[in-house]
mmCIF file of the N, C-alpha and C atoms, coordinates in Angstrom:
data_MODEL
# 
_entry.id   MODEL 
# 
loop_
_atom_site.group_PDB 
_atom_site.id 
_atom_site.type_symbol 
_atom_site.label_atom_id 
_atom_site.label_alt_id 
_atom_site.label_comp_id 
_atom_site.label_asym_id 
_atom_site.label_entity_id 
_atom_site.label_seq_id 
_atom_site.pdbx_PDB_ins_code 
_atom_site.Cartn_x 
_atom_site.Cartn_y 
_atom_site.Cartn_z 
_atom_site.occupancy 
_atom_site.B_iso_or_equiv 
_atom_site.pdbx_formal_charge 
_atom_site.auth_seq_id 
_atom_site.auth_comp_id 
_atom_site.auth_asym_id 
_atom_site.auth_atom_id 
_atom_site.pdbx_PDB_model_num 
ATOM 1   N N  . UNK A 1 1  ? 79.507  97.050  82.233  1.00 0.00 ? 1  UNK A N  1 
ATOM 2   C CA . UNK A 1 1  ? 79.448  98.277  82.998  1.00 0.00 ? 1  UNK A CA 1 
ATOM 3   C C  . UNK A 1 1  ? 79.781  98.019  84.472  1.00 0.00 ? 1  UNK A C  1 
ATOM 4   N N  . UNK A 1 2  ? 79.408  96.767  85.260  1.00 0.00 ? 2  UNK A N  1 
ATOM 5   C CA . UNK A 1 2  ? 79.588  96.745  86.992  1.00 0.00 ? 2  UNK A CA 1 
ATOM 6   C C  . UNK A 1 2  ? 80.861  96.094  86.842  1.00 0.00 ? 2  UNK A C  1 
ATOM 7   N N  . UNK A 1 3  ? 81.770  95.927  85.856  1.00 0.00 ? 3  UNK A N  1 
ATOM 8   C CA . UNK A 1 3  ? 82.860  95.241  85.619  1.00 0.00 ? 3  UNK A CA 1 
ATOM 9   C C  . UNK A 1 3  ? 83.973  96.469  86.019  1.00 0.00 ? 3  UNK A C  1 
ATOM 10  N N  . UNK A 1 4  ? 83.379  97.658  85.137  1.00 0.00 ? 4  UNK A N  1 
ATOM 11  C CA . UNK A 1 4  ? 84.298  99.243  85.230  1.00 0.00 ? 4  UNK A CA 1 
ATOM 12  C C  . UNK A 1 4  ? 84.219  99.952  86.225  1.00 0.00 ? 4  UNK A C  1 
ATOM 13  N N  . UNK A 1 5  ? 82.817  99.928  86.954  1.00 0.00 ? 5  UNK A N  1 
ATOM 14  C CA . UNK A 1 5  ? 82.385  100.378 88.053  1.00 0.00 ? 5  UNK A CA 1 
ATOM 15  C C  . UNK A 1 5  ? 83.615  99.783  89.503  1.00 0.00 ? 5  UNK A C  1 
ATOM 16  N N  . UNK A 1 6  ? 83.728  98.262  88.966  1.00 0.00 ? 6  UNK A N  1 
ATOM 17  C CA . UNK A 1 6  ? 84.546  97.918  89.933  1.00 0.00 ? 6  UNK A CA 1 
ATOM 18  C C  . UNK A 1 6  ? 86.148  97.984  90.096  1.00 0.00 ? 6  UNK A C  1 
ATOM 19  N N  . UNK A 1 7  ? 86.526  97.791  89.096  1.00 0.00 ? 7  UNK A N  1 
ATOM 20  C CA . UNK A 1 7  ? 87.351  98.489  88.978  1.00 0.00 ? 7  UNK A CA 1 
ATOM 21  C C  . UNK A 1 7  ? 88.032  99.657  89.114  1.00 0.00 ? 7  UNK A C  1 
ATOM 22  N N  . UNK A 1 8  ? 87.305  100.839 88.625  1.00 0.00 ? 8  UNK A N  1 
ATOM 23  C CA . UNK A 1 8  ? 87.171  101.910 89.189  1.00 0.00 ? 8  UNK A CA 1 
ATOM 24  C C  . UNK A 1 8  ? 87.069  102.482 90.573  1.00 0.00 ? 8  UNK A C  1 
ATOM 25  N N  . UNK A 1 9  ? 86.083  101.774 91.385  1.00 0.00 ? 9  UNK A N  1 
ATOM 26  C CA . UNK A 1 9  ? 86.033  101.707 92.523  1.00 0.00 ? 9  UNK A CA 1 
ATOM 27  C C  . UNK A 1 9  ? 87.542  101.242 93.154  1.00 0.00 ? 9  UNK A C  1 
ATOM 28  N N  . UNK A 1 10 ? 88.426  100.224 92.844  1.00 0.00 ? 10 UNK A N  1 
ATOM 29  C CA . UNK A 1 10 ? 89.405  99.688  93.436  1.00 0.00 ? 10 UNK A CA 1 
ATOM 30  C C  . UNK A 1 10 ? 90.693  100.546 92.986  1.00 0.00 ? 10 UNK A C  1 
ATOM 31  N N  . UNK A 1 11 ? 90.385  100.983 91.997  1.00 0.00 ? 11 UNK A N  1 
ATOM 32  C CA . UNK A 1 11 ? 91.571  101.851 91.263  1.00 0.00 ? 11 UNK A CA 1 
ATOM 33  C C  . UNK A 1 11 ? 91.330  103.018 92.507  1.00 0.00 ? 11 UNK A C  1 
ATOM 34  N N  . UNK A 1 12 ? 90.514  103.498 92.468  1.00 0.00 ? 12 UNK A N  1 
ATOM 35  C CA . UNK A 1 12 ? 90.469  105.065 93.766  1.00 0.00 ? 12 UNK A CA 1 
ATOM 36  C C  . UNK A 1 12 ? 90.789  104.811 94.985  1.00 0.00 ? 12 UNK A C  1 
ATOM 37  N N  . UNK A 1 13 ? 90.413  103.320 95.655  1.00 0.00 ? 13 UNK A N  1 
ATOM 38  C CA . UNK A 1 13 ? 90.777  103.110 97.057  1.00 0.00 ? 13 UNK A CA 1 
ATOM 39  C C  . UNK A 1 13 ? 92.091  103.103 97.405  1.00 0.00 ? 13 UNK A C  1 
ATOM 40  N N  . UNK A 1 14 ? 92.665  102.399 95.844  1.00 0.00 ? 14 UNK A N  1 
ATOM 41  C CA . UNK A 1 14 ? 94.196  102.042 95.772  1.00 0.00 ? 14 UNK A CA 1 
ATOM 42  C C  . UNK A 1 14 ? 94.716  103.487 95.713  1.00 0.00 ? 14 UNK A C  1 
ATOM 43  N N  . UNK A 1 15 ? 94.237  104.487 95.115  1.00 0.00 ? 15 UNK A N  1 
ATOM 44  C CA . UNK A 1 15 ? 95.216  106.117 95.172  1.00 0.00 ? 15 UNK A CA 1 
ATOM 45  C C  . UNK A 1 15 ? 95.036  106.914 96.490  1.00 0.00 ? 15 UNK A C  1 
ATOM 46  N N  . UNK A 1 16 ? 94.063  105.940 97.400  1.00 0.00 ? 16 UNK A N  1 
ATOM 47  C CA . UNK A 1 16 ? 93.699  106.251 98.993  1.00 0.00 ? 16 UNK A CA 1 
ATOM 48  C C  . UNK A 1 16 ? 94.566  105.373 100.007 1.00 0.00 ? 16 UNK A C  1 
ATOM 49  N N  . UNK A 1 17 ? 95.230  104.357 99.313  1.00 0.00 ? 17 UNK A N  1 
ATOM 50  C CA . UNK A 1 17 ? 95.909  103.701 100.750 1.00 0.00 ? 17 UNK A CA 1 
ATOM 51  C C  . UNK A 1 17 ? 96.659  103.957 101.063 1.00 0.00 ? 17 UNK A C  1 
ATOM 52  N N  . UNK A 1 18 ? 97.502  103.998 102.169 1.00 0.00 ? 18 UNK A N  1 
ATOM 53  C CA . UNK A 1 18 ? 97.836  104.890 102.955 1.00 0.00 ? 18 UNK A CA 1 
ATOM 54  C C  . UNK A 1 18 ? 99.650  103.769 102.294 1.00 0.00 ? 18 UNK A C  1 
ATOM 55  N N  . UNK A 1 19 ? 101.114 104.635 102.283 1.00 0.00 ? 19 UNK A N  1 
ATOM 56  C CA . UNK A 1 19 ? 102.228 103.315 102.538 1.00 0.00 ? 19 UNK A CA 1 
ATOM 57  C C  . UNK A 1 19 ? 102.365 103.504 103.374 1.00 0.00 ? 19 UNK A C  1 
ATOM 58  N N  . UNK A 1 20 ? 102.600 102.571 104.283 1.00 0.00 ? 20 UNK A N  1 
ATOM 59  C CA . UNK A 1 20 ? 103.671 101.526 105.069 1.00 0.00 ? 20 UNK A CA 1 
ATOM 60  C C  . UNK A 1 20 ? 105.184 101.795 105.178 1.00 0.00 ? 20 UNK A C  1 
ATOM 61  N N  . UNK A 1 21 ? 106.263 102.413 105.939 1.00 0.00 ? 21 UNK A N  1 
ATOM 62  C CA . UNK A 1 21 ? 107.449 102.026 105.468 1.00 0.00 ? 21 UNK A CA 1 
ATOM 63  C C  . UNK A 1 21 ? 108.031 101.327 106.871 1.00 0.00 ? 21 UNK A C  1 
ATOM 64  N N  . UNK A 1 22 ? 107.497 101.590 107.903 1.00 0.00 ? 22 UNK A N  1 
ATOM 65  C CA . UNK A 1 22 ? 107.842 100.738 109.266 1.00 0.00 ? 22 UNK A CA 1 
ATOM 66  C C  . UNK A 1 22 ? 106.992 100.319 110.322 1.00 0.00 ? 22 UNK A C  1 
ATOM 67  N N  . UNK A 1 23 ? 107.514 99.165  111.053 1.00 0.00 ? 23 UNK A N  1 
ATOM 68  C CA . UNK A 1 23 ? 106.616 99.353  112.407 1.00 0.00 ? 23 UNK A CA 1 
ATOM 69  C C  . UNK A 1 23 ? 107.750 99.242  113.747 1.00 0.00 ? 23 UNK A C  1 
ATOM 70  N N  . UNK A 1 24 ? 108.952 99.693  113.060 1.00 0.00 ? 24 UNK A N  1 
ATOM 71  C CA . UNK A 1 24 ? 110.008 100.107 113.744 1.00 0.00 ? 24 UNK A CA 1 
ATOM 72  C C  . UNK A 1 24 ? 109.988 101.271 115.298 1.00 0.00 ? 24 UNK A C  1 
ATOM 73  N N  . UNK A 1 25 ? 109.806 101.188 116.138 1.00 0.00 ? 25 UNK A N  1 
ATOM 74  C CA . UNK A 1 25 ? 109.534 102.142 117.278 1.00 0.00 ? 25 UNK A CA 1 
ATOM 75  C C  . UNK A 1 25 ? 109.992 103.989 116.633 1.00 0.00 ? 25 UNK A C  1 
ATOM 76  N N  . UNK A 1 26 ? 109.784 104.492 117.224 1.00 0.00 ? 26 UNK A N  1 
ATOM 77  C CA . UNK A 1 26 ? 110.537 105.951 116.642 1.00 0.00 ? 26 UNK A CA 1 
ATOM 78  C C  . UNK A 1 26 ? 111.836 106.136 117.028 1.00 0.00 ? 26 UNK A C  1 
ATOM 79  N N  . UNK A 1 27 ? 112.116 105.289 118.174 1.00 0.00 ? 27 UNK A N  1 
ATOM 80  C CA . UNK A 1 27 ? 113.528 105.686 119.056 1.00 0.00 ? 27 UNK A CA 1 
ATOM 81  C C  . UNK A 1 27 ? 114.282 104.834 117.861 1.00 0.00 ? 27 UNK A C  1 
ATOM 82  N N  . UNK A 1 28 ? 114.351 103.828 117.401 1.00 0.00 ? 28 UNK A N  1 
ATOM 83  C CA . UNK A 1 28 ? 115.042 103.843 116.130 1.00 0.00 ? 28 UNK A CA 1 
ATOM 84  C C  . UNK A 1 28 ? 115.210 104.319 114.698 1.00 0.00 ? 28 UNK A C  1 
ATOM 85  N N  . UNK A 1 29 ? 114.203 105.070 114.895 1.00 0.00 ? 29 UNK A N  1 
ATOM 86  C CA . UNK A 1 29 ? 114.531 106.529 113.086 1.00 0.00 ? 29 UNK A CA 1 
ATOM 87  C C  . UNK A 1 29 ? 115.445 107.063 113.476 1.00 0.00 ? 29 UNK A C  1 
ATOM 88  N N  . UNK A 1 30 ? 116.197 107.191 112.210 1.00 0.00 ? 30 UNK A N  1 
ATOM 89  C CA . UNK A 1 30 ? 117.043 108.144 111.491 1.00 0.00 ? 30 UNK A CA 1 
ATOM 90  C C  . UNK A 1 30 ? 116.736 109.898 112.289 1.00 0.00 ? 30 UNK A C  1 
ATOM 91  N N  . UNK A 1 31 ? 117.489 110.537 113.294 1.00 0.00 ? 31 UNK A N  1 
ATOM 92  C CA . UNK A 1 31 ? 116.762 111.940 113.489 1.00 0.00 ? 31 UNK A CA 1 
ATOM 93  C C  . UNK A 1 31 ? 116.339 112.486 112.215 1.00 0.00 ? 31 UNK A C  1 
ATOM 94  N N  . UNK A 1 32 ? 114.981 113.119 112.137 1.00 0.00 ? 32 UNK A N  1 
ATOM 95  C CA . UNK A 1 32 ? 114.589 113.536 110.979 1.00 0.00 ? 32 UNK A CA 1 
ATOM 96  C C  . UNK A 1 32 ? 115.417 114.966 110.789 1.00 0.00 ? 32 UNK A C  1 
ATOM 97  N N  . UNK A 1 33 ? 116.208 115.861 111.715 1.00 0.00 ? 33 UNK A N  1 
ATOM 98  C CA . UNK A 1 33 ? 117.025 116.900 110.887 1.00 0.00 ? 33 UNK A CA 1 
ATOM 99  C C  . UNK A 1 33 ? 118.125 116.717 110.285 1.00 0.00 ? 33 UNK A C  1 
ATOM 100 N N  . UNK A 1 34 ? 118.728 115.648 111.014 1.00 0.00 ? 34 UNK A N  1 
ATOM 101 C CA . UNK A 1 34 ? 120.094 115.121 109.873 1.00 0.00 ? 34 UNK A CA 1 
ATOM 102 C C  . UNK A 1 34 ? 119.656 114.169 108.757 1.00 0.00 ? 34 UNK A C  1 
ATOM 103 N N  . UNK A 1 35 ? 118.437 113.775 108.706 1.00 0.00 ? 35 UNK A N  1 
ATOM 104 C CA . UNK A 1 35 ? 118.059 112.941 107.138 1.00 0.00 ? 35 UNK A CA 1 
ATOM 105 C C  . UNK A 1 35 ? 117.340 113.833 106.352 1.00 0.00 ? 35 UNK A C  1 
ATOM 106 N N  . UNK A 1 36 ? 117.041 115.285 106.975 1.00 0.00 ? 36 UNK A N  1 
ATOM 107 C CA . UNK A 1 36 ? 116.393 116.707 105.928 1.00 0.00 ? 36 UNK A CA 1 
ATOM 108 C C  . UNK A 1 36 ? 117.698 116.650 105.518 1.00 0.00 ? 36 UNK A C  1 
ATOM 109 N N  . UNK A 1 37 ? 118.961 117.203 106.108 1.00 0.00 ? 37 UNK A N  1 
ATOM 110 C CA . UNK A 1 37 ? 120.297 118.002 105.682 1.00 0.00 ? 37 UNK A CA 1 
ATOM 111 C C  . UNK A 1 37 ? 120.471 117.096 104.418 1.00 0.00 ? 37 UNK A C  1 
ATOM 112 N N  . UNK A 1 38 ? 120.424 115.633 104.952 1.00 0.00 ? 38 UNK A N  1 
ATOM 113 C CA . UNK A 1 38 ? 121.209 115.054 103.808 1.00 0.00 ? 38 UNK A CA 1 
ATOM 114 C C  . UNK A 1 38 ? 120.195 114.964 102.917 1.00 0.00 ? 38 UNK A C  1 
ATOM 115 N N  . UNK A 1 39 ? 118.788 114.873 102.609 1.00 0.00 ? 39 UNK A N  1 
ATOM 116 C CA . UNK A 1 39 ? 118.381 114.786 101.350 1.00 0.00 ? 39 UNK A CA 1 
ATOM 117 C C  . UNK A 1 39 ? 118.700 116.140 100.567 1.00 0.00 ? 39 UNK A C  1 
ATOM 118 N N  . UNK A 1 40 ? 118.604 117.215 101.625 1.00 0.00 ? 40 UNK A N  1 
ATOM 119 C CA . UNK A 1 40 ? 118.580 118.779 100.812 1.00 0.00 ? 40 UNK A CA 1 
ATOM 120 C C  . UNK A 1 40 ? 119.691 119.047 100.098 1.00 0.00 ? 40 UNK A C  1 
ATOM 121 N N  . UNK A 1 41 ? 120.910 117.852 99.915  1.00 0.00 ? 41 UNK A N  1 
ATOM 122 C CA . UNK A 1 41 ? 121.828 117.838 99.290  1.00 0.00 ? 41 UNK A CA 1 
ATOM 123 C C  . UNK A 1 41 ? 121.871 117.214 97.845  1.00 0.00 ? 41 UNK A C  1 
ATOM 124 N N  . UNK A 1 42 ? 120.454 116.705 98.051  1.00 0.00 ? 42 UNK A N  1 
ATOM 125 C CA . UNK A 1 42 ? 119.775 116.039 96.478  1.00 0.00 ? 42 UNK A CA 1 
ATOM 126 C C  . UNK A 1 42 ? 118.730 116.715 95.908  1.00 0.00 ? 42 UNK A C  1 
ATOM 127 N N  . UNK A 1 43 ? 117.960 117.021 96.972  1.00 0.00 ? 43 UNK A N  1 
ATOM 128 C CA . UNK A 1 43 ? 116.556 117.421 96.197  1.00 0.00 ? 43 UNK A CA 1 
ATOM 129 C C  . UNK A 1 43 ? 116.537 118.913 97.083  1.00 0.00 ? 43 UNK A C  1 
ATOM 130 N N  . UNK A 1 44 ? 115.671 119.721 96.858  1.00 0.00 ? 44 UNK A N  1 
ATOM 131 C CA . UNK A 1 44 ? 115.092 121.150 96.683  1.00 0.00 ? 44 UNK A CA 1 
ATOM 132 C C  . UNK A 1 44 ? 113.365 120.698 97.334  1.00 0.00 ? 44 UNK A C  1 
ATOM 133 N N  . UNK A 1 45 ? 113.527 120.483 98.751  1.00 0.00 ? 45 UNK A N  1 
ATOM 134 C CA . UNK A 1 45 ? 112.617 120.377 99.815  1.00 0.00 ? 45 UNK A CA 1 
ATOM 135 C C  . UNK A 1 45 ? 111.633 121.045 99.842  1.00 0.00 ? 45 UNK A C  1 
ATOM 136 N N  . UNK A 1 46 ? 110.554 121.080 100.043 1.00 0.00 ? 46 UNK A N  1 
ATOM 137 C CA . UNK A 1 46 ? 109.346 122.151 100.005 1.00 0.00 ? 46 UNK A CA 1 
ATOM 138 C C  . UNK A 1 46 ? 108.271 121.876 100.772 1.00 0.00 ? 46 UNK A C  1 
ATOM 139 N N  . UNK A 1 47 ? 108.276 120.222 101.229 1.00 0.00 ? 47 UNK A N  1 
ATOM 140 C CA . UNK A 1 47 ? 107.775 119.570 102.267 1.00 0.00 ? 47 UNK A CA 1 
ATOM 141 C C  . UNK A 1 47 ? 108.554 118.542 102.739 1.00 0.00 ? 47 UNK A C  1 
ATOM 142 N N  . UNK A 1 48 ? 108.142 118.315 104.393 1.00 0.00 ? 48 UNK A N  1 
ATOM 143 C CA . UNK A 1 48 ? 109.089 117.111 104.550 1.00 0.00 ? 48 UNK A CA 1 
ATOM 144 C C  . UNK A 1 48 ? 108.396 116.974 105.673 1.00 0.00 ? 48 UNK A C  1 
ATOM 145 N N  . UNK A 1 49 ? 107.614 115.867 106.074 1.00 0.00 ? 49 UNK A N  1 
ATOM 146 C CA . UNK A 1 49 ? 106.730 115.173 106.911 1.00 0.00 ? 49 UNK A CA 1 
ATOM 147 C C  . UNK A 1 49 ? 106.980 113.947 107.516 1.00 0.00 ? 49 UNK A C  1 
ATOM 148 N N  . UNK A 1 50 ? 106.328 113.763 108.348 1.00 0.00 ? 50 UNK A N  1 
ATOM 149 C CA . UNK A 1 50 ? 105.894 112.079 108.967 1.00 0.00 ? 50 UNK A CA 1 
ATOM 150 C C  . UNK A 1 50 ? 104.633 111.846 109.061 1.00 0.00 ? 50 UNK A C  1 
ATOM 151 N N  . UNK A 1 51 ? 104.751 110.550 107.438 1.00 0.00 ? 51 UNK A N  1 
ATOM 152 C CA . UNK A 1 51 ? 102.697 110.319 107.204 1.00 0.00 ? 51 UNK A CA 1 
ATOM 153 C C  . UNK A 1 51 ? 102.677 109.285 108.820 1.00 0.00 ? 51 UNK A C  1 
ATOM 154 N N  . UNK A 1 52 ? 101.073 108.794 108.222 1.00 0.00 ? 52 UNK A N  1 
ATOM 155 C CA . UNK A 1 52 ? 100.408 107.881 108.540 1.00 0.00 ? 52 UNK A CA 1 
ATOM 156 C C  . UNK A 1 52 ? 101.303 107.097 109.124 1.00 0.00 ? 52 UNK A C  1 
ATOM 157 N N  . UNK A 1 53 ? 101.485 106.685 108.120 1.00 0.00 ? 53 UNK A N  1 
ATOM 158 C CA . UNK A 1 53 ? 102.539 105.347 107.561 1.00 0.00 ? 53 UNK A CA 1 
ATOM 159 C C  . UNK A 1 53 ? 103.185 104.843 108.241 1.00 0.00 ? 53 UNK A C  1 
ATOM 160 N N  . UNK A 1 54 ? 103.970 105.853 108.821 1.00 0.00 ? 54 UNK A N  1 
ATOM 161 C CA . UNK A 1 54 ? 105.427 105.337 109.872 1.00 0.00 ? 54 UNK A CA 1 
ATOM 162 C C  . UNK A 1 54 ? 106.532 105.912 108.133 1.00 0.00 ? 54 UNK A C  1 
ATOM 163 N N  . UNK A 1 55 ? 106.415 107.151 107.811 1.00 0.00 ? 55 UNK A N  1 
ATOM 164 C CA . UNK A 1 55 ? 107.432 107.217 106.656 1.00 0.00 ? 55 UNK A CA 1 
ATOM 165 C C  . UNK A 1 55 ? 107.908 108.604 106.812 1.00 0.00 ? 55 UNK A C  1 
ATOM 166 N N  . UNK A 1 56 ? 108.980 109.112 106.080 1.00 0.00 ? 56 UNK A N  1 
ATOM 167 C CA . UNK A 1 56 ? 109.598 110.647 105.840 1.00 0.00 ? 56 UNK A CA 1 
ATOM 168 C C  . UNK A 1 56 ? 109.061 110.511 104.600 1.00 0.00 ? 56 UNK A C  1 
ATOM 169 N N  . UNK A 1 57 ? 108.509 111.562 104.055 1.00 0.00 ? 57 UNK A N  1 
ATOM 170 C CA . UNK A 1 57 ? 107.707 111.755 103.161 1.00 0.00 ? 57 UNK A CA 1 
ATOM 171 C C  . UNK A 1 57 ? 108.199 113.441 102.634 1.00 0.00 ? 57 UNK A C  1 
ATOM 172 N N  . UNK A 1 58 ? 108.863 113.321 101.107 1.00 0.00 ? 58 UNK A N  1 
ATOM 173 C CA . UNK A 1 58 ? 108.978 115.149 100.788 1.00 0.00 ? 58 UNK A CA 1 
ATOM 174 C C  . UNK A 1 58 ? 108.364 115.164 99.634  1.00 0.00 ? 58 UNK A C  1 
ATOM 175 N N  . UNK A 1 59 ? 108.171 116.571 99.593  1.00 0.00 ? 59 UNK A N  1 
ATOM 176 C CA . UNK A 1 59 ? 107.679 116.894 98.640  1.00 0.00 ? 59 UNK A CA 1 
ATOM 177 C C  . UNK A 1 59 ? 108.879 117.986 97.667  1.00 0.00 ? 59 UNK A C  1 
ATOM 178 N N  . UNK A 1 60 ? 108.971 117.997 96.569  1.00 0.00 ? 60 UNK A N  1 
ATOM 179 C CA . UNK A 1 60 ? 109.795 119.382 96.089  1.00 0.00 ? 60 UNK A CA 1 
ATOM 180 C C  . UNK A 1 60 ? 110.046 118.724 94.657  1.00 0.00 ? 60 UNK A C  1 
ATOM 181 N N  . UNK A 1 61 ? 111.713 119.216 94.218  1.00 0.00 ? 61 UNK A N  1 
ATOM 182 C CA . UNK A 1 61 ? 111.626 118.815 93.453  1.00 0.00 ? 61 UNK A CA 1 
ATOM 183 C C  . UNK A 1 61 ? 113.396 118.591 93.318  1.00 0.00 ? 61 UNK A C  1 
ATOM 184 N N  . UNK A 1 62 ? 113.739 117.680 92.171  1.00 0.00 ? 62 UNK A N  1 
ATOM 185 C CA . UNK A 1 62 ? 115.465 116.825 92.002  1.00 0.00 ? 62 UNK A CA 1 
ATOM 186 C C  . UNK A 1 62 ? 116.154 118.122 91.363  1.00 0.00 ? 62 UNK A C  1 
ATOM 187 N N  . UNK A 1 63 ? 117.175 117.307 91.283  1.00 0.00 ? 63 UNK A N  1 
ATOM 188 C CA . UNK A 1 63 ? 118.206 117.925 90.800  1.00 0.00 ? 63 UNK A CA 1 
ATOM 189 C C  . UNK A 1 63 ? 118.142 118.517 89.170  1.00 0.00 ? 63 UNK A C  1 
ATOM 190 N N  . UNK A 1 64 ? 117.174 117.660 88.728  1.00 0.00 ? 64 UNK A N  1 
ATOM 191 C CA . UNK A 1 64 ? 116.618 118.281 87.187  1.00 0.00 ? 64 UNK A CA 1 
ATOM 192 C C  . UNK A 1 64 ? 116.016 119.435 87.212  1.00 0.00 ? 64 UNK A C  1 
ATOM 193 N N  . UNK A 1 65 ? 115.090 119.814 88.404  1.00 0.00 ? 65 UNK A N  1 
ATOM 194 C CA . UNK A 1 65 ? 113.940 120.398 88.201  1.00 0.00 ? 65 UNK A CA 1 
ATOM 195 C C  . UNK A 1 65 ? 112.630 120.044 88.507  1.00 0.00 ? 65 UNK A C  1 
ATOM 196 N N  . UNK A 1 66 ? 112.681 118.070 88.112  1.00 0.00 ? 66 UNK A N  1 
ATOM 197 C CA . UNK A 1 66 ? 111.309 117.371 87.850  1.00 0.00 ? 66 UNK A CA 1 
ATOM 198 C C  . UNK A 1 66 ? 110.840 117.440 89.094  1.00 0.00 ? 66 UNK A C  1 
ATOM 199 N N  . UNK A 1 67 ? 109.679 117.691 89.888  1.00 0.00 ? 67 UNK A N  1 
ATOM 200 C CA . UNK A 1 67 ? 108.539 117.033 90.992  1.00 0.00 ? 67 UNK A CA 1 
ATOM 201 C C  . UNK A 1 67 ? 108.691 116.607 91.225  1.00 0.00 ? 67 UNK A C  1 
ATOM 202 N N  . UNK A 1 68 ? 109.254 115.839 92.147  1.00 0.00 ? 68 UNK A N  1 
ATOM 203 C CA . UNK A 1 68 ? 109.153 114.642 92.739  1.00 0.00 ? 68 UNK A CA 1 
ATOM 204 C C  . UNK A 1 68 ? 108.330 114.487 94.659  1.00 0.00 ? 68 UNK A C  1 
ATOM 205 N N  . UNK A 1 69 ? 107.854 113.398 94.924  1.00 0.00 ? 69 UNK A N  1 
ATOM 206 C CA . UNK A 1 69 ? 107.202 113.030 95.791  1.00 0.00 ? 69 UNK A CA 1 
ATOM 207 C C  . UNK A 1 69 ? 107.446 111.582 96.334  1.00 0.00 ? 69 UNK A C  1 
ATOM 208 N N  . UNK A 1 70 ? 108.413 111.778 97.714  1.00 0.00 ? 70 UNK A N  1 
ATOM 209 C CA . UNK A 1 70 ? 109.131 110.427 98.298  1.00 0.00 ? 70 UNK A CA 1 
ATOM 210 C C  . UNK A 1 70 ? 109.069 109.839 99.831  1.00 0.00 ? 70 UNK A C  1 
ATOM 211 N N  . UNK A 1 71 ? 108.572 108.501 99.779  1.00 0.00 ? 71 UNK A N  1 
ATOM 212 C CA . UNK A 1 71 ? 108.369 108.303 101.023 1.00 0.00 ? 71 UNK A CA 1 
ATOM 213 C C  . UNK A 1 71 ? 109.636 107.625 101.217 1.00 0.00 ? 71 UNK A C  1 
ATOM 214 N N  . UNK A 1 72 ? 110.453 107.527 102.729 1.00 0.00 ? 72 UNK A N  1 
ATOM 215 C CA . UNK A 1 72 ? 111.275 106.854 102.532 1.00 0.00 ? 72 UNK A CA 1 
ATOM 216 C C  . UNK A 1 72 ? 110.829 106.428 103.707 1.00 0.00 ? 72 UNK A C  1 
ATOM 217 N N  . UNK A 1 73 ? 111.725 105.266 104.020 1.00 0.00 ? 73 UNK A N  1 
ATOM 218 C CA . UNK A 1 73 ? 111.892 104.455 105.434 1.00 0.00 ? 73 UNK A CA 1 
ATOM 219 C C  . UNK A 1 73 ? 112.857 104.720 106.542 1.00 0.00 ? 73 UNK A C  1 
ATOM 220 N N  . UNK A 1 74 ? 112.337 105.521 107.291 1.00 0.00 ? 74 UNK A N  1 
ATOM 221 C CA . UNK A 1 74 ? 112.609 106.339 108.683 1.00 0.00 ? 74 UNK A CA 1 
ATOM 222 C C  . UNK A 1 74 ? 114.106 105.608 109.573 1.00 0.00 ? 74 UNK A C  1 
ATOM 223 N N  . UNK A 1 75 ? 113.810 104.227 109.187 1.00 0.00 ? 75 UNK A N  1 
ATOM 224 C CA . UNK A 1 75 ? 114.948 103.822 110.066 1.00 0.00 ? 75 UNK A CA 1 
ATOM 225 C C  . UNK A 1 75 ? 116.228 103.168 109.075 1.00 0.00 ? 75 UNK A C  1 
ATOM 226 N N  . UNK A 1 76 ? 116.047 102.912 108.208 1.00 0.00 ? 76 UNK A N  1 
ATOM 227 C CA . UNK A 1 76 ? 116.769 102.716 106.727 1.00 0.00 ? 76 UNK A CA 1 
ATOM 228 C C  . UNK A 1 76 ? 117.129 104.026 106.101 1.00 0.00 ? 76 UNK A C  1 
ATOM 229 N N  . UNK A 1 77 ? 116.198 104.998 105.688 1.00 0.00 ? 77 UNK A N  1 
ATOM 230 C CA . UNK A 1 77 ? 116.694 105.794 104.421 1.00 0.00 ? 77 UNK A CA 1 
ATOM 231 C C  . UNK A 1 77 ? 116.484 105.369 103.310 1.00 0.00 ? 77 UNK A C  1 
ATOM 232 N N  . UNK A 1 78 ? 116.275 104.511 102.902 1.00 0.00 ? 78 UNK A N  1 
ATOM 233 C CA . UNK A 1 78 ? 115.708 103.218 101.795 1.00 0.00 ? 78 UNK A CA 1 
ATOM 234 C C  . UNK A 1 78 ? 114.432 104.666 101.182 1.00 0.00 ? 78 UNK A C  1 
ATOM 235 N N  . UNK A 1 79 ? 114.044 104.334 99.529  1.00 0.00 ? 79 UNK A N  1 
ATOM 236 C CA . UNK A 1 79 ? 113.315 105.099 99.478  1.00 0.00 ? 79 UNK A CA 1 
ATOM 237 C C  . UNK A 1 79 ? 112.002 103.693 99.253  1.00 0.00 ? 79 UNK A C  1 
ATOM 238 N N  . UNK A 1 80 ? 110.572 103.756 99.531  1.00 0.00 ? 80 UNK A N  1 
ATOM 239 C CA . UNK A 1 80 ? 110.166 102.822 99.245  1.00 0.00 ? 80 UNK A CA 1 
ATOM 240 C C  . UNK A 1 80 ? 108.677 103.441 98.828  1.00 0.00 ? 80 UNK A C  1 
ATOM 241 N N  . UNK A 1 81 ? 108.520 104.532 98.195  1.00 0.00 ? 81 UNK A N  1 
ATOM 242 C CA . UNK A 1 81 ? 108.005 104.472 97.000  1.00 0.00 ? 81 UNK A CA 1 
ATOM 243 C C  . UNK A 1 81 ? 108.164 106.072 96.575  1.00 0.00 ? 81 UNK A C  1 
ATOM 244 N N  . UNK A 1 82 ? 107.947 106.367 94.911  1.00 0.00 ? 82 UNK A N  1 
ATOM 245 C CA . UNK A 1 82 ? 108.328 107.726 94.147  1.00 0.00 ? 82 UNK A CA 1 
ATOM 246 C C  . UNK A 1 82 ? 107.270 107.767 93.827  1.00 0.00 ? 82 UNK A C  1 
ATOM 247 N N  . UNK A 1 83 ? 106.615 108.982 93.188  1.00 0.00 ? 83 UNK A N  1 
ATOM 248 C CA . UNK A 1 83 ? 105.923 109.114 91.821  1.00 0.00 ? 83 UNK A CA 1 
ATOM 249 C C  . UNK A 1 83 ? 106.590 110.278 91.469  1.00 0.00 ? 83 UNK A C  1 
# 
């Protein structure tokens, strides 16, 4: 049982940590309205932020239809993580 407990416990902190995609200054990101234009040429936008993180972060959904949720890396464009 304090085996699941812990686990559990680490499984929730882990759906709490925050990503990471730079520690790049801001004066080197990508302007975030010309990296909206060009994603809105893929995906169907519905959010589009700057987390924690140092990341561009949207919310909406692809070219299928499916949900999607993407952080990318501000001074790259790189996507560096989906669900």
């Amino acid at each position: 049982m304090k085996t699941f407990m812990t686990l559990a416990l680490l499984l929730s902190l882990n759906a709490y940590a925050k990503t990471e995609c730079t520690t790049e200054p801001k004066a080197n990101w990508k302007d975030q309205d010309s990296f909206k234009a060009e994603l809105a040429k893929t995906y169907k936008i519905k959010v589009f932020k700057v987390t924690e993180g140092n990341c561009y972060e949207i919310y909406g959904h692809n070219k299928d239809g499916k949900r999607v949720e993407i952080y990318f890396n501000p001074v790259t464009g790189a996507v560096v993580k989906q669900k």
